[in-house]
Biopython code that builds the backbone (N, CA, C, O; Angstrom):
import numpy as np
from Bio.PDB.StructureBuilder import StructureBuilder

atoms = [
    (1, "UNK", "N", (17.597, -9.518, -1.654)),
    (1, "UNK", "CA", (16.484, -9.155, -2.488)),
    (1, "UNK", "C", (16.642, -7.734, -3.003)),
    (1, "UNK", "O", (16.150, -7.313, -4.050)),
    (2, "UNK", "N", (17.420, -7.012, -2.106)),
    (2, "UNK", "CA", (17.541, -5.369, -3.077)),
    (2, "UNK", "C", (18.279, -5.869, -3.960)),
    (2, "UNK", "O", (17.723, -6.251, -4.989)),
    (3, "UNK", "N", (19.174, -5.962, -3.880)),
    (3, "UNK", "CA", (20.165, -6.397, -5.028)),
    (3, "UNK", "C", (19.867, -6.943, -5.716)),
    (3, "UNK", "O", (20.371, -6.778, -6.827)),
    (4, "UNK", "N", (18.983, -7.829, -5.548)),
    (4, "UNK", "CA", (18.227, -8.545, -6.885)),
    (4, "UNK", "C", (17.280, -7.115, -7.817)),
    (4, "UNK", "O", (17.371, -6.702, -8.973)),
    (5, "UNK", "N", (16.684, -6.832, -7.008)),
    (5, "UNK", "CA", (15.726, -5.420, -7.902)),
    (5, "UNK", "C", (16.068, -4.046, -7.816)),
    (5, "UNK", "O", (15.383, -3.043, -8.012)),
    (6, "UNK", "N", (17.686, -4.237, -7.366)),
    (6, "UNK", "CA", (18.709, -3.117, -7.997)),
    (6, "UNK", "C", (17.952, -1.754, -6.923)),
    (6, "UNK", "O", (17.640, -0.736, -7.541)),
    (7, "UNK", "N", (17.719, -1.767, -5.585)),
    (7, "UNK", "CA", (17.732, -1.199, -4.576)),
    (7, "UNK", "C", (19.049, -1.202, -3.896)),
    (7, "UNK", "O", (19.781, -2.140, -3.582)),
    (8, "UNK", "N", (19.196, 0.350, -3.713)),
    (8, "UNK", "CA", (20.055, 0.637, -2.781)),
    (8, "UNK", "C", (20.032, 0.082, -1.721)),
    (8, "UNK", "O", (19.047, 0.061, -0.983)),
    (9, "UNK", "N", (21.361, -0.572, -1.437)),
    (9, "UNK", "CA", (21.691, -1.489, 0.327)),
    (9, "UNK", "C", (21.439, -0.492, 1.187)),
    (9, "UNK", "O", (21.894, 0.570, 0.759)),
    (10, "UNK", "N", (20.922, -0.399, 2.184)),
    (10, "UNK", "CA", (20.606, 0.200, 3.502)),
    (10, "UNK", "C", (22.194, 0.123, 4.405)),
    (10, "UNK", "O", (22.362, 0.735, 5.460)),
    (11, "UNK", "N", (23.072, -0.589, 3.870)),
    (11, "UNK", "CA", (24.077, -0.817, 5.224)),
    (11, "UNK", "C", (25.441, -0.053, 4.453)),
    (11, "UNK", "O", (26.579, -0.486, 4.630)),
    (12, "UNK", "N", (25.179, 1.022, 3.666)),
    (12, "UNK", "CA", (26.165, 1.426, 3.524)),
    (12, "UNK", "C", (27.103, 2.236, 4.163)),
    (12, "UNK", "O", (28.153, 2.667, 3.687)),
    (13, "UNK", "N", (26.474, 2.473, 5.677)),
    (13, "UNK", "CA", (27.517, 2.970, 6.403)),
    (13, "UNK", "C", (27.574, 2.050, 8.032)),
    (13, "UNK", "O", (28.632, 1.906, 8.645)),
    (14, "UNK", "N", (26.892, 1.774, 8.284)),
    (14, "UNK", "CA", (26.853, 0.051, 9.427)),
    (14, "UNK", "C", (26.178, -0.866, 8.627)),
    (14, "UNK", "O", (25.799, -0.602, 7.486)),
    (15, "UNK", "N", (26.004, -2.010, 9.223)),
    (15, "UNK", "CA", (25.264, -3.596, 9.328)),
    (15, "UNK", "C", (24.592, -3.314, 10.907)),
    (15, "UNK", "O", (24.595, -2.320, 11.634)),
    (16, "UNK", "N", (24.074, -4.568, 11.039)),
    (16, "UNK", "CA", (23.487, -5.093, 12.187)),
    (16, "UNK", "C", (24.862, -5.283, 13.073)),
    (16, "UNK", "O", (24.861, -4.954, 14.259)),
    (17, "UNK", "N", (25.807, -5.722, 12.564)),
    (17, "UNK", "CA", (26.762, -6.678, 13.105)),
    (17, "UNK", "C", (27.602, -5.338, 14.084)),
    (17, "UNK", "O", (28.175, -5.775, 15.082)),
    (18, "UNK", "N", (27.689, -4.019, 13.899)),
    (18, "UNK", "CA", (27.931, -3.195, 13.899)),
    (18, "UNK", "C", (27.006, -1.705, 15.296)),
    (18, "UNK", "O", (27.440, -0.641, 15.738)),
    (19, "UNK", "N", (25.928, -2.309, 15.467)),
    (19, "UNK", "CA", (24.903, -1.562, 16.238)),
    (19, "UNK", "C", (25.644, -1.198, 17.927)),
    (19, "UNK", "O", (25.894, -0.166, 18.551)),
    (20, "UNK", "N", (25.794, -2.642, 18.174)),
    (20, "UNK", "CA", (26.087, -2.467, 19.565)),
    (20, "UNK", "C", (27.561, -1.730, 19.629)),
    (20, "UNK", "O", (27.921, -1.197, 20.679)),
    (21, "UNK", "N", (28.339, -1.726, 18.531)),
    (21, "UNK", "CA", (29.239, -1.045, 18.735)),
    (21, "UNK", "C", (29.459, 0.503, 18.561)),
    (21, "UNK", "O", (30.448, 1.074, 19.021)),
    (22, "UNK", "N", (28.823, 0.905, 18.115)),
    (22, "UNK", "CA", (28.310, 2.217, 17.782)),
    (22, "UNK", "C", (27.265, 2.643, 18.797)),
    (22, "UNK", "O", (27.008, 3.829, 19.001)),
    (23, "UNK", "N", (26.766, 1.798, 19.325)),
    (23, "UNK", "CA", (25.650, 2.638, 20.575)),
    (23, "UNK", "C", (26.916, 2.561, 21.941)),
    (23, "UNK", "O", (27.485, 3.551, 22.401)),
    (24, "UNK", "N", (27.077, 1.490, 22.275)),
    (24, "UNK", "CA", (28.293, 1.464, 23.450)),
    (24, "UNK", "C", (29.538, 1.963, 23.432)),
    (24, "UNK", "O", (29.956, 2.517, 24.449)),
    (25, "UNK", "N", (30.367, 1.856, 22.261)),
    (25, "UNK", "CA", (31.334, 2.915, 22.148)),
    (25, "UNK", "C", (31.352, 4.172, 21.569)),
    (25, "UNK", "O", (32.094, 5.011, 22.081)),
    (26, "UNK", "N", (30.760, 4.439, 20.714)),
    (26, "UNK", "CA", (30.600, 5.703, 20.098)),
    (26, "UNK", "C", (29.578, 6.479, 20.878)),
    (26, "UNK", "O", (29.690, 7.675, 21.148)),
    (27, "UNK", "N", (28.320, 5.512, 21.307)),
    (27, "UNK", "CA", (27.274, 6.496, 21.792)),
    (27, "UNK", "C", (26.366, 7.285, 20.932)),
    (27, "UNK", "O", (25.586, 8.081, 21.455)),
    (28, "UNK", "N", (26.419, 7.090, 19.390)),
    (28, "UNK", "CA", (25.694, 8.122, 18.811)),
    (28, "UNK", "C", (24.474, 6.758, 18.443)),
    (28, "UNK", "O", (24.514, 5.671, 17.866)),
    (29, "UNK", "N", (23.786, 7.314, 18.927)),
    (29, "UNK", "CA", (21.950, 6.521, 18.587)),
    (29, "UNK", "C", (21.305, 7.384, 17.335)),
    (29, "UNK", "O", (20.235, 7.012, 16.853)),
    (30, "UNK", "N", (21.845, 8.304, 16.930)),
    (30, "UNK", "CA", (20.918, 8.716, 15.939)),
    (30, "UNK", "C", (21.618, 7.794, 14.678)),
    (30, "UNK", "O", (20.886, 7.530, 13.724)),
    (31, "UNK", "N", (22.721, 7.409, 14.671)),
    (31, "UNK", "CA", (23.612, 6.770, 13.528)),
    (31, "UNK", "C", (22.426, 5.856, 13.756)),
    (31, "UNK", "O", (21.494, 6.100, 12.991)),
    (32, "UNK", "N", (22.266, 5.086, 14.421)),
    (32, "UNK", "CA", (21.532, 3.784, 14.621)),
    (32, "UNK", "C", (19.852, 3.646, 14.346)),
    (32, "UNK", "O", (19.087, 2.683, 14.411)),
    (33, "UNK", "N", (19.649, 5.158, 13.990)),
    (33, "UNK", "CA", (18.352, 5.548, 13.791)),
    (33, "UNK", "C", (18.274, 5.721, 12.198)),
    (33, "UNK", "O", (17.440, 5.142, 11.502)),
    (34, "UNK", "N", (19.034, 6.397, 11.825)),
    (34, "UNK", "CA", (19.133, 6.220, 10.283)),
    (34, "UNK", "C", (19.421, 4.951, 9.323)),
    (34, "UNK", "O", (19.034, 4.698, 8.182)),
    (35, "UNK", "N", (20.413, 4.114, 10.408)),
    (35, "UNK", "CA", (20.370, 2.482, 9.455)),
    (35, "UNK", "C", (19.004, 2.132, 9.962)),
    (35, "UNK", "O", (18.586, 1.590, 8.939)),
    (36, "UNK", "N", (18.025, 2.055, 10.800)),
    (36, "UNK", "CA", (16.757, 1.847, 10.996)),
    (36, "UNK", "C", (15.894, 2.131, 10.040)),
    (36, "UNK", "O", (15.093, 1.424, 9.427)),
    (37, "UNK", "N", (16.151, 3.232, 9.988)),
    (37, "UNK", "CA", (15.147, 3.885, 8.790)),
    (37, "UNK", "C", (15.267, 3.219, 7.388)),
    (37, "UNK", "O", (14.391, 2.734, 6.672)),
    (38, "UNK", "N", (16.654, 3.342, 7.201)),
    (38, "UNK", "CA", (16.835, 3.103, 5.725)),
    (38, "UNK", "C", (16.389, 1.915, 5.305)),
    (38, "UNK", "O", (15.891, 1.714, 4.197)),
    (39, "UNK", "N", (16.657, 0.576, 6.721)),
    (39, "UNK", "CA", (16.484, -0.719, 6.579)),
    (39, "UNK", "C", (14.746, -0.356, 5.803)),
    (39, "UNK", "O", (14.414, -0.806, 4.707)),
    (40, "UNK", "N", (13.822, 0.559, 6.707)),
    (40, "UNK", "CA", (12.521, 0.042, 6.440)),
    (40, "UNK", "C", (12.061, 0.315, 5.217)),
    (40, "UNK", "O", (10.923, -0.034, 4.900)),
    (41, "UNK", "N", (12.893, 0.988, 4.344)),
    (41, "UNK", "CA", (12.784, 1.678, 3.340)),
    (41, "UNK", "C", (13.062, 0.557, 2.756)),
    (41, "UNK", "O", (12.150, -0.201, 2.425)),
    (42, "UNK", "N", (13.950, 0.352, 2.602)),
    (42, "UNK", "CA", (14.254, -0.692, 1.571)),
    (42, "UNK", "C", (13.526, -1.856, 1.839)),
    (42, "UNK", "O", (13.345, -2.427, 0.764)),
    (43, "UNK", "N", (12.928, -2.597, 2.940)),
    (43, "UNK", "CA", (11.612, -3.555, 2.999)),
    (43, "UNK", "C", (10.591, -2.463, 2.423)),
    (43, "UNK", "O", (10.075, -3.140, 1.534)),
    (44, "UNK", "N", (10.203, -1.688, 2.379)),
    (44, "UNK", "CA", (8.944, -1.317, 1.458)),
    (44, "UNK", "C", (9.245, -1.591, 0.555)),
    (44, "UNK", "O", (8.711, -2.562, 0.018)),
    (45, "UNK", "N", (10.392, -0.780, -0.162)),
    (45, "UNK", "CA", (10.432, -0.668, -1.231)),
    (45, "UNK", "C", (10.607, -2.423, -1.990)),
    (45, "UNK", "O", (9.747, -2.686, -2.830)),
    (46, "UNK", "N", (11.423, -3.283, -1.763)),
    (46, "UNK", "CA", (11.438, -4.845, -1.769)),
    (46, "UNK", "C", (10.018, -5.074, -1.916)),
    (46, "UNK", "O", (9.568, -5.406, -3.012)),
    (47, "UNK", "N", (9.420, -4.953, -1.102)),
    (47, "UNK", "CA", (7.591, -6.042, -0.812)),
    (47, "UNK", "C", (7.151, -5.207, -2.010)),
    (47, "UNK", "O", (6.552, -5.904, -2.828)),
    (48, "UNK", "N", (7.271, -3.861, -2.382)),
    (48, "UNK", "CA", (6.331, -2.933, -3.348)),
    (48, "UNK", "C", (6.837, -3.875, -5.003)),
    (48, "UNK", "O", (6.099, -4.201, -5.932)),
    (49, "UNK", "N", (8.244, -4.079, -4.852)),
    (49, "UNK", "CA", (8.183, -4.625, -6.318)),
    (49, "UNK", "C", (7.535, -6.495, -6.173)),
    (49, "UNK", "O", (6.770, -7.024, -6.979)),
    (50, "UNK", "N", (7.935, -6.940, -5.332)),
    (50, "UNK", "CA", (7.326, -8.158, -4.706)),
    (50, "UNK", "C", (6.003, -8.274, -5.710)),
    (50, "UNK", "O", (5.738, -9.153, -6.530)),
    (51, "UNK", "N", (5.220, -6.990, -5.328)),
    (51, "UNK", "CA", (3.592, -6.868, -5.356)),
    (51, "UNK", "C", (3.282, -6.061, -6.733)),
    (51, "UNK", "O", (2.354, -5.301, -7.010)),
    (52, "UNK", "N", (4.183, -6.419, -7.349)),
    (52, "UNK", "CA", (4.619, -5.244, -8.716)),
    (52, "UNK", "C", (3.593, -4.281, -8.857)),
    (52, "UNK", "O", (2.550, -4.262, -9.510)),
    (53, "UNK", "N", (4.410, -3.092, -7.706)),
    (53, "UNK", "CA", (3.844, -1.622, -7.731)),
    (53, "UNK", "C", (5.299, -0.672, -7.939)),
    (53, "UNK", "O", (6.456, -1.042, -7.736)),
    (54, "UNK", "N", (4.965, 0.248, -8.264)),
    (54, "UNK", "CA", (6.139, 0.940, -8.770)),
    (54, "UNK", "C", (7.108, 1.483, -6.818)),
    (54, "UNK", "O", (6.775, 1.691, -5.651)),
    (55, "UNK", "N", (7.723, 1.471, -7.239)),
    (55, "UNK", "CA", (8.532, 2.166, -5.868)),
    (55, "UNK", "C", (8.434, 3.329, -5.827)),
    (55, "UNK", "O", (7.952, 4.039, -6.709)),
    (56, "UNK", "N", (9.016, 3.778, -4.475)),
    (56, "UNK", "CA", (8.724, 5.219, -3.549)),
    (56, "UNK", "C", (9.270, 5.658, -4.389)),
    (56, "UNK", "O", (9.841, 4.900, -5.173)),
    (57, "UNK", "N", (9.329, 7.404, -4.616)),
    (57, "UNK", "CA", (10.428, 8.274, -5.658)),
    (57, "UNK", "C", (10.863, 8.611, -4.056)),
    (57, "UNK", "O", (10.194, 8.242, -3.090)),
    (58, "UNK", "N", (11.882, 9.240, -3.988)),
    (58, "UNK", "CA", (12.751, 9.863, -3.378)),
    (58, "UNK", "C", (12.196, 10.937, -2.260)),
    (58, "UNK", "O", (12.471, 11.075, -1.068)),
    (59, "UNK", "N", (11.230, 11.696, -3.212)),
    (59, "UNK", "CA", (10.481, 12.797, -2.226)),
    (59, "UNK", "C", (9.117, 12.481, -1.889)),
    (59, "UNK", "O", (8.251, 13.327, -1.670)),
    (60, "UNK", "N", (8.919, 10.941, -1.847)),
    (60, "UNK", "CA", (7.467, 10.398, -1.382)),
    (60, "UNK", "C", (8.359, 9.956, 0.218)),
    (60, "UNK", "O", (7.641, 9.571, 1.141)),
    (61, "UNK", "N", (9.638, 10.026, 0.417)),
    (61, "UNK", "CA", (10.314, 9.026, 1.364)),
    (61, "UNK", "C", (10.834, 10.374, 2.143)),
    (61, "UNK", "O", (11.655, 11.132, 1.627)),
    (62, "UNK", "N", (10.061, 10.667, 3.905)),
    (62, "UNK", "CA", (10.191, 11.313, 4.582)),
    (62, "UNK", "C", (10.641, 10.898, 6.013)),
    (62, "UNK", "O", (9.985, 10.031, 6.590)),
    (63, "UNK", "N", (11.883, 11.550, 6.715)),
    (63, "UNK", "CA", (11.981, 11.061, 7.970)),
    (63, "UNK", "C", (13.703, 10.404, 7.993)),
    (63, "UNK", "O", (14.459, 10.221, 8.947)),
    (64, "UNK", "N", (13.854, 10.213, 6.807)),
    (64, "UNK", "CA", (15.606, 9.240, 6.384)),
    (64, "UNK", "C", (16.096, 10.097, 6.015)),
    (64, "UNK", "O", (15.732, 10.754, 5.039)),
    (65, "UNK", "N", (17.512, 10.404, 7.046)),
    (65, "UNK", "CA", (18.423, 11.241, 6.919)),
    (65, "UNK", "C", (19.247, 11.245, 6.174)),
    (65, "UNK", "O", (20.079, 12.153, 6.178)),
]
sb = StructureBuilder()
sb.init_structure("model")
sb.init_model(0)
sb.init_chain("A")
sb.init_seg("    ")
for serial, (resi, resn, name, xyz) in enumerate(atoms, 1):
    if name == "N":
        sb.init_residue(resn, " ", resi, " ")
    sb.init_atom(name, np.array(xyz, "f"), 0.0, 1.0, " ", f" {name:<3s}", serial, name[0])
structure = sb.get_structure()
Protein backbone atom coordinates (compact mmCIF):
# COMPACT_ATOMS: atom_id res chain seq x y z
CA UNK A 1 0.00 0.00 0.00
CA UNK A 2 2.96 2.63 0.32
CA UNK A 3 3.95 1.91 -2.88
CA UNK A 4 0.78 2.19 -4.17
CA UNK A 5 0.51 6.03 -2.68
CA UNK A 6 4.17 6.53 -3.42
CA UNK A 7 5.29 6.40 0.46
CA UNK A 8 8.57 5.78 1.39
CA UNK A 9 9.21 1.84 2.35
CA UNK A 10 10.06 1.73 6.01
CA UNK A 11 12.50 -1.38 5.35
CA UNK A 12 15.09 0.33 3.73
CA UNK A 13 17.67 -0.71 5.91
CA UNK A 14 16.05 -4.24 7.66
CA UNK A 15 12.62 -6.17 7.10
CA UNK A 16 10.96 -8.12 9.74
CA UNK A 17 12.73 -11.12 8.33
CA UNK A 18 15.89 -9.52 9.60
CA UNK A 19 15.03 -8.42 13.51
CA UNK A 20 16.10 -11.41 15.29
CA UNK A 21 19.21 -11.20 13.57
CA UNK A 22 20.25 -7.94 14.39
CA UNK A 23 19.04 -8.11 18.07
CA UNK A 24 20.99 -11.64 18.68
CA UNK A 25 23.93 -11.11 16.65
CA UNK A 26 24.60 -7.65 16.33
CA UNK A 27 22.87 -6.67 19.58
CA UNK A 28 21.99 -3.18 18.53
CA UNK A 29 18.10 -2.69 19.62
CA UNK A 30 18.05 0.80 18.76
CA UNK A 31 18.45 -0.36 14.84
CA UNK A 32 15.29 -2.28 15.71
CA UNK A 33 13.72 0.76 17.20
CA UNK A 34 13.98 2.89 14.24
CA UNK A 35 12.51 0.14 11.68
CA UNK A 36 9.67 0.30 14.47
CA UNK A 37 9.19 3.66 14.19
CA UNK A 38 9.37 4.12 10.64
CA UNK A 39 6.99 1.02 10.18
CA UNK A 40 4.36 3.27 12.26
CA UNK A 41 4.88 6.07 10.21
CA UNK A 42 4.22 4.75 7.26
CA UNK A 43 0.77 2.96 8.71
CA UNK A 44 -0.28 6.53 9.55
CA UNK A 45 0.69 7.89 6.89
CA UNK A 46 -1.15 4.77 4.53
CA UNK A 47 -4.64 4.94 6.76
CA UNK A 48 -4.28 9.11 6.42
CA UNK A 49 -4.50 8.80 2.55
CA UNK A 50 -6.94 5.69 3.04
CA UNK A 51 -9.18 8.51 4.79
CA UNK A 52 -8.13 11.14 2.15
CA UNK A 53 -6.35 13.52 4.57
CA UNK A 54 -3.26 15.02 3.50
CA UNK A 55 -0.06 13.31 5.08
CA UNK A 56 2.41 14.14 7.90
CA UNK A 57 5.11 16.83 6.42
CA UNK A 58 8.34 15.75 7.67
CA UNK A 59 8.59 18.15 10.71
CA UNK A 60 5.01 17.18 12.03
CA UNK A 61 6.96 13.49 12.37
CA UNK A 62 8.92 13.39 15.80
CA UNK A 63 10.87 10.59 17.55
CA UNK A 64 12.24 8.68 13.88
CA UNK A 65 15.73 8.68 13.62
Amino acid sequence: MAYFFGIPSPKDDIDGSDVARVYYEENDLSRIVRYCEKDVVTLVQVYLKLIVEPGLENNEIVGVR
